[in-house]
C-alpha positions, -999 to +999 in steps of 0.1 A: +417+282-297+398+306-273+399+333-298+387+311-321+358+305-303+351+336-293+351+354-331+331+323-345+302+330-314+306+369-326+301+358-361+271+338-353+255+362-331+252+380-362+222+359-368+209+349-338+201+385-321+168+397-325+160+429-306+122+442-292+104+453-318+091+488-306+062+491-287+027+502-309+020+536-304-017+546-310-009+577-328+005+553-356-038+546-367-045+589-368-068+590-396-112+599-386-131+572-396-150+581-426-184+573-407-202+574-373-202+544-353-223+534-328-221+506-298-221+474-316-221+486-349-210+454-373-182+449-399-174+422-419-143+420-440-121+389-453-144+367-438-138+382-402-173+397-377-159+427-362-181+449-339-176+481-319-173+473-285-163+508-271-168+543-282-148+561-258-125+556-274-138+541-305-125+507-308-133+469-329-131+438-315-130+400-334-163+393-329-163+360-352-141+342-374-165+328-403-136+325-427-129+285-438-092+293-446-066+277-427-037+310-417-056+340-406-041+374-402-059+400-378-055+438-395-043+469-369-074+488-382-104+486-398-120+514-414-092+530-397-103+522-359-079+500-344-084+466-335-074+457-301-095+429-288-100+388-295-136+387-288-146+360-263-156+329-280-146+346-315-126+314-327-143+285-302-143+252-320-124+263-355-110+231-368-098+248-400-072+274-382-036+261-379-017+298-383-032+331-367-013+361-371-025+390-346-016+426-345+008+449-318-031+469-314-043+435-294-042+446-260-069+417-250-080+380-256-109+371-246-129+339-227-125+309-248-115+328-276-092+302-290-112+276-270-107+238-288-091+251-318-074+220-325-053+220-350-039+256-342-002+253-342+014+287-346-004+315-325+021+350-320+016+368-288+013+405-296+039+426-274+013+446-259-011+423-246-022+424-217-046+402-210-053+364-216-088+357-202-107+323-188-097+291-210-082+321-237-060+290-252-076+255-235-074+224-259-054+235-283-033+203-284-013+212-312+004+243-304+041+230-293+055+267-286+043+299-270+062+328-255+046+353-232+052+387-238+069+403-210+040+432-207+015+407-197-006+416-168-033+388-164-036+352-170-073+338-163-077+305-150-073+277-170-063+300-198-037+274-209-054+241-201-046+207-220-025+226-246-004+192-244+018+198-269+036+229-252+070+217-233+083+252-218+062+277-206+071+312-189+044+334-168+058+371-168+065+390-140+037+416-145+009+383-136+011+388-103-013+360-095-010+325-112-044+313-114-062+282-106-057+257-139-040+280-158-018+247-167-039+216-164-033+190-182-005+203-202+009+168-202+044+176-221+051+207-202+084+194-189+095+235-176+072+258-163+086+293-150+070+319-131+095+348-137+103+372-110+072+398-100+047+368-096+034+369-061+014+340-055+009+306-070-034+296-066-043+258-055-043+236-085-028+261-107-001+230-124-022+206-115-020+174-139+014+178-154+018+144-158+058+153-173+067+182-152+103+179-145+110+213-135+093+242-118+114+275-111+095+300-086+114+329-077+115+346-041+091+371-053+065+342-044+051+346-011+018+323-014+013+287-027-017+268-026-025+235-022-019+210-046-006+238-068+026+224-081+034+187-084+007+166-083-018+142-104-057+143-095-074+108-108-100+090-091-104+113-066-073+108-053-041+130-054-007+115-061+029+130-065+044+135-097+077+120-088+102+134-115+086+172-104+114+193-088+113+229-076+139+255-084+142+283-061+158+302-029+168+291-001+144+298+028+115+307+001+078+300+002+092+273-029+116+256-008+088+252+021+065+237-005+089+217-021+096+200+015+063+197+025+048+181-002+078+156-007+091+171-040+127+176-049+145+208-044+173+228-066+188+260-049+189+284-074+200+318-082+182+327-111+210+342-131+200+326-165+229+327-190+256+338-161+276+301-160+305+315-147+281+333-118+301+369-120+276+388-125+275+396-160+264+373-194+291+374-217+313+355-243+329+338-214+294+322-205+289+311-237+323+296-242+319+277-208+289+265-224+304+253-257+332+237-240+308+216-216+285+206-249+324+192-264+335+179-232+299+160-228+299+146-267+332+134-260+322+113-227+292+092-237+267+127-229+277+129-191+274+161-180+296+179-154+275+206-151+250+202-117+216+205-120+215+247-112+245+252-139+222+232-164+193+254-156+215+284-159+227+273-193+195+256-210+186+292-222+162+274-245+144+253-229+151+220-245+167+201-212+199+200-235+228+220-233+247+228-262+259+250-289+223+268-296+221+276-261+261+297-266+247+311-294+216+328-276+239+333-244+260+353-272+230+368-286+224+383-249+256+394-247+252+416-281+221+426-276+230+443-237+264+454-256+242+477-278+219+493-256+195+468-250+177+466-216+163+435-209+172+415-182+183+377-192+151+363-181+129+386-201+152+380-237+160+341-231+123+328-218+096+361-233+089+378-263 
């Protein structure tokens, strides 16, 4: 029966792996543009503003969307200089967007450059950003899912604020500093993870998570600020988000915070995908995974697994384990099998 298993997870991992696309190389764009350009010279084309924002070297940036149409596709190039910046305020207050399609050239996003765009529900992140500035995505209510590339070097503050609608959330390793509001607000975001690398967590940065059921900080975090993690702000007045719980090391700055704000605490070892905890994500992971999903169908949803194995296993991030999450495991396992270099927390939880 275990062989069975086994060739059916092989067979479906088929399907399920999807390896990193490969990074954009400039030298992709190498044709002279036909003209001269000069400091914000302006271009309009398919109902996008673009203007040159830098000469040395001679790049574009979105300067406005005036396009009415409803899925928007940025270009690499135009007039064959690359594009690689979402101008600040560029799409502010676009109730017409709901699909925006950007380019591996877009290195930056700029100040409320997606600012109350409503109705915006599918958004990619480009895998060489690096850069999300001030309130980059705030009020955008209707975007239920958004992976951070793993290349990601800055959040600003509040960058994220009252997207409601988003339930999992990961903060790279290369944002050292998790700002102040980057999360307000974001009422459904039931997991929020700041992956290993992050350094310190400002006051108020997950402030207002009315939902929040999980928080996993890693030891790399050394600094958390008050009122950063766990708690509602109305009428002046703080008060504990009682569900809240923080995931982390034993002896971390998490499991301080986590004690002396009164929130509950999971020791965890961070080994995503690992169920068996040996070290290595494999088909026995995933088949420890499918026979816990059986096991739990068969016995009215009770789950045996404790609440680190379930975090291990919830690869994800839909607070269920079950045979999507073997099947990803699985896809991790093929993936590493063939070359791949990505640690589990970077495939599972970024783009």
């Amino acid at each position: 029966m275990r062989h069975r298993i086994i060739a059916a997870l092989l067979t479906a991992a088929v399907f399920c792996t999807s390896a990193p696309a490969a990074a954009f190389a400039e030298e992709d764009i190498s044709a002279e543009p036909a003209k001269e350009y000069k400091l914000n010279t302006v271009v309009e084309q398919d109902g996008i503003r673009y203007s040159i924002y830098s000469v040395e070297p001679l790049r574009f940036q979105v300067k406005k969307c005036l396009s009415d149409m409803d899925e928007i596709e940025i270009p690499e190039s135009v007039d064959d200089i690359i594009v690689d910046k979402i101008g600040d305020y560029s799409f502010e207050h676009n109730e017409n967007i709901i699909s925006v399609k950007l380019p591996d050239t877009v290195r930056t996003i700029g100040n409320h450059a997606f600012y109350c765009c409503e109705n915006l529900k599918n958004v990619n992140i480009p895998e060489n950003l690096e850069s999300i500035e001030y309130l980059g995505f705030s009020n955008c209510n209707s975007i239920s899912g958004m992976k951070l590339n793993r290349g990601l070097k800055s959040v600003g503050s509040a960058a994220f604020q009252m997207c409601e609608s988003v339930n999992a959330l990961s903060i790279p390793g290369g944002v050292e500093v998790f700002r102040d509001h980057t999360t307000h607000f974001m009422y459904d975001l039931y997991t929020l993870r700041l992956c290993s690398g992050v350094k310190e967590i400002e006051a108020t940065a997950a402030e207002n998570n009315y939902f929040q059921k999980r928080v996993m900080i890693p030891p790399s975090v050394t600094k958390i600020g008050d009122h950063s993690i766990g708690y509602l702000f109305q009428k002046g007045e703080y008060q504990g988000v009682n569900e809240a719980k923080i995931y982390g090391v034993k002896g971390s700055a998490a499991e301080k915070y986590a004690k002396e704000n009164g929130l509950g605490f999971v020791e965890f070892d961070f080994m995503y995908g690992d169920i068996n905890a040996d070290g290595d994500v494999n088909a026995n992971d995933a088949c420890l995974v499918l026979a816990e999903y059986a096991r739990s169908v068969t016995d009215d949803m009770k789950s045996s697994f404790d609440e680190a194995q379930t975090a291990r296993a919830d690869v994800n991030d839909d607070l269920e384990v079950n045979a999507v999450d073997a099947c990803v495991i699985l896809s991790y396992y093929a993936y590493i099998s063939s070359g791949g270099e990505r640690t589990p927390e970077e495939f599972f939880f970024l783009s």
